[in-house]
C-alpha positions in Angstrom: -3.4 24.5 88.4 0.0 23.5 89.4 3.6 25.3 89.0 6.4 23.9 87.5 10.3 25.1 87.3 11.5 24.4 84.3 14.8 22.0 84.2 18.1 22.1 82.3 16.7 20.7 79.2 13.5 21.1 79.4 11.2 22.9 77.2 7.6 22.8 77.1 6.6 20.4 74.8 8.3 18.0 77.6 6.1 19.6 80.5 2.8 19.2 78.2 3.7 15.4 77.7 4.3 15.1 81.3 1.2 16.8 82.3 -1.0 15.1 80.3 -1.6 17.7 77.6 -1.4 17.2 73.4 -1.0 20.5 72.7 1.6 22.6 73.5 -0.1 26.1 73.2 -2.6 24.9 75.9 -0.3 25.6 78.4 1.7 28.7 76.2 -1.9 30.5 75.8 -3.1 29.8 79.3 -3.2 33.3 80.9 -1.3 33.4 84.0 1.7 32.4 81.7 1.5 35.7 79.8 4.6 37.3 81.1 6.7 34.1 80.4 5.6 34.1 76.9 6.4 37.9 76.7 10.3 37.4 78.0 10.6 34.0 75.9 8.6 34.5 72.8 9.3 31.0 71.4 8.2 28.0 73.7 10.2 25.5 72.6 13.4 28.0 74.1 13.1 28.3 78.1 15.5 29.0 80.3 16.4 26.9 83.8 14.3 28.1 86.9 11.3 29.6 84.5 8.2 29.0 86.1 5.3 27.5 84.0 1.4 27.8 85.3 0.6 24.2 84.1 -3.6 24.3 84.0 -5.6 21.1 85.2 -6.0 18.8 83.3 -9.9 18.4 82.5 -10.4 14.0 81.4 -11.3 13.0 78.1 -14.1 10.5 78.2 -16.2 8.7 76.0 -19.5 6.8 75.5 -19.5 3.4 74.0 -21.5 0.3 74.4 -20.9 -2.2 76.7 -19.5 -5.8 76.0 -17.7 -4.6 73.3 -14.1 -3.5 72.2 -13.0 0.0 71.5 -10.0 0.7 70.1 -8.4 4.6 71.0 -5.0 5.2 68.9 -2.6 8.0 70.4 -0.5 9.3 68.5 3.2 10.3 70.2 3.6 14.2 70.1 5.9 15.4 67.4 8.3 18.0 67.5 8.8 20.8 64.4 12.3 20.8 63.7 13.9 23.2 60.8 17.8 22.6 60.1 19.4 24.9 57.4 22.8 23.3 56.3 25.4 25.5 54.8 29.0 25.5 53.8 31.7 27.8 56.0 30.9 30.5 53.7 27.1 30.3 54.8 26.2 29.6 51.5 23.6 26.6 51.5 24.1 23.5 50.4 21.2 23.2 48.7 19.3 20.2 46.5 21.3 17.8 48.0 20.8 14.1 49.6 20.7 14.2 53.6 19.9 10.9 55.3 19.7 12.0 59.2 19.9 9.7 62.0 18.0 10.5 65.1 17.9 8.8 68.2 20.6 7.5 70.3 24.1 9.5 71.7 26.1 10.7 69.0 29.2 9.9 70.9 28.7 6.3 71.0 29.7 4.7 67.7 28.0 1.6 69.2 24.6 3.1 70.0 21.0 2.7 67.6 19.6 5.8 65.7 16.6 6.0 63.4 18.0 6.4 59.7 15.6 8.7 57.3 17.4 7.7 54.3 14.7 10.3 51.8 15.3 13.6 53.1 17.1 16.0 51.1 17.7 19.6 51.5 15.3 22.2 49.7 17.1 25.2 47.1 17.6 27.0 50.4 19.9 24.3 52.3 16.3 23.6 54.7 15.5 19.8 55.8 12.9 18.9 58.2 13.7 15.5 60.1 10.5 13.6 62.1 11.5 13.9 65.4 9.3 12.8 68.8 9.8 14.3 72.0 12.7 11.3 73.2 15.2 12.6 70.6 17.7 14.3 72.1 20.7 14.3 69.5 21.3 13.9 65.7 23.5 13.0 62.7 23.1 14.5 58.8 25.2 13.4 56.3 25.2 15.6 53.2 25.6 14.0 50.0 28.0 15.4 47.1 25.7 17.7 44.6 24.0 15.1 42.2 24.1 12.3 43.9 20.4 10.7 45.0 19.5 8.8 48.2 19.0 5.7 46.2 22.6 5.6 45.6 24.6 6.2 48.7 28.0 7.7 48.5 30.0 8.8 51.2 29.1 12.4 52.0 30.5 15.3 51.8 30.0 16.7 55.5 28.7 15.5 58.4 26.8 17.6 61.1 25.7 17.0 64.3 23.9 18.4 66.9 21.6 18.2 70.4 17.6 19.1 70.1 17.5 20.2 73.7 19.5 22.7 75.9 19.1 26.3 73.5 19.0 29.1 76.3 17.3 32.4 75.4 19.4 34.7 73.1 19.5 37.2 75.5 21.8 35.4 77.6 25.2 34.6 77.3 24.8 30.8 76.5 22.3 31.5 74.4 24.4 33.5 72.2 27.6 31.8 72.6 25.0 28.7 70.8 23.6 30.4 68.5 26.9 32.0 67.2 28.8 28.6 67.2 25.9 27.2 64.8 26.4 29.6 62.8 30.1 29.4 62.5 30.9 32.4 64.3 33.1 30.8 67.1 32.2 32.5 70.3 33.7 29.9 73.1 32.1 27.3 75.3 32.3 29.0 78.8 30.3 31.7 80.0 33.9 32.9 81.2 35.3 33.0 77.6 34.1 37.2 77.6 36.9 37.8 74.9 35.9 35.6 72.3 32.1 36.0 72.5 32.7 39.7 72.0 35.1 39.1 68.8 32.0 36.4 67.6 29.6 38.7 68.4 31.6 41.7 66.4 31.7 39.7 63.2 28.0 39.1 63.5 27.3 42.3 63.8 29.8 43.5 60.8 28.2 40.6 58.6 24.1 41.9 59.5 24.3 45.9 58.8 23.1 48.6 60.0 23.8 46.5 63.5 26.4 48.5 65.5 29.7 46.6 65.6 30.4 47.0 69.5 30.8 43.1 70.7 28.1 43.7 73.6 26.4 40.9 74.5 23.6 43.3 76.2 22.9 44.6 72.4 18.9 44.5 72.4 19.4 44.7 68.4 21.5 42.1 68.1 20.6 40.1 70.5 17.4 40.0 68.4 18.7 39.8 64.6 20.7 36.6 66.0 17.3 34.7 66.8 16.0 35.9 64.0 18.6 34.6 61.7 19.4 31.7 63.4 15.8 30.6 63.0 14.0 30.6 66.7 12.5 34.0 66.1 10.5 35.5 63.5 11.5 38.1 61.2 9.3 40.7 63.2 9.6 38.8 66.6 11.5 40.1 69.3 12.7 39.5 72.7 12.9 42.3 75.7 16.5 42.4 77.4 15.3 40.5 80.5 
């Protein structure tokens, strides 16, 4: 058994492809790493300086007959990704035609991504792209309402957005994140106090009965933010620290 602090980045999926390991809940269910899956509930969300209990490793092997060839196929680790897309009134955009490009930096014009030119959103704005563990950053171009992926038009919005680098909601990057995905601007800098409180009020005045109080410290809505921004189930939460 060996410790590892997690990076900026990081989540565990990484560690278990680093370590050897297929599946991620290997590492999540392995006992000495119950108090880290108490404060983070959701693996895929950790938090710089965590420390993971990674287990050993036992070797896979095999019996075969000699003087012959044996072919072994491994498969590369893929990574469950849900994106909801919606307009600035959070309404979905729904039944609509969303290529996404994966791969590559979203800044650079010049660089390669992936195209999936046949995924659409379902009646609730939801579209699941195929991602591995190397993709870091993302494009989805939502087609007008009608149009098909056989016949490309230019789109009506453009998203995009990083796979890596969520914090935990109950810290102040976490939210800020969280908030800003959801349109609820609530700043870049852990120093912009002001406007994560005025984010964090509207969040709360949209999501009764949640006290509309701005604090960041809020256990409830700390929790209904996960919750609705996808990362934690509806009866899944998160202690303050």
């Amino acid at each position: 058994m060996a410790k590892h602090t997690v990076a900026d980045g990081e989540r565990l999926a990484d560690i278990a492809a680093a370590s050897g390991f297929r599946r991620v809940k290997t590492i999540w269910d392995h006992p000495p790493n119950a108090d880290l899956k108490r404060r983070r509930v959701n693996h895929s969300i950790l938090a710089p300086g965590d420390v993971v209990e990674v287990p050993a490793l036992e070797p896979f092997t095999k019996q075969g007959n000699t003087n012959t060839v044996h072919a072994f196929r491994v498969q590369a680790p893929l990574v469950s990704l849900a994106i909801r897309v919606q307009d600035p009134d959070a309404k979905p955009l729904a039944d609509r035609a969303c290529p996404v490009a994966v791969g590559g930096d979203v800044a650079d014009k010049k660089s390669k991504r992936a195209v999936q030119a046949d995924k659409k959103t379902d009646g609730k704005g939801a579209v699941a792209p195929d991602v591995t563990l190397a993709v870091a950053e993302l494009e989805l171009a939502v087609a007008p309402a009608g149009s098909s992926p056989a016949a490309p038009v230019p789109p009506e919005a453009r998203f995009f957005g990083k796979t890596r680098r969520l914090r935990p909601a109950n810290t102040i990057a976490g939210q800020q994140a969280r908030l800003n995905n959801l349109g609820y601007f609530a700043g870049f800098s852990e120093k912009d106090t002001d406007q994560l409180a005025w984010a964090l009020e509207e969040f709360q005045f949209d999501h009764p009965p949640l006290k509309v109080n701005g604090r960041s410290d809020d256990e409830a809505t700390f929790n209904k933010l996960a919750q609705v921004h996808g990362d934690l189930g509806p009866k899944e939460k998160i202690p303050k620290s």
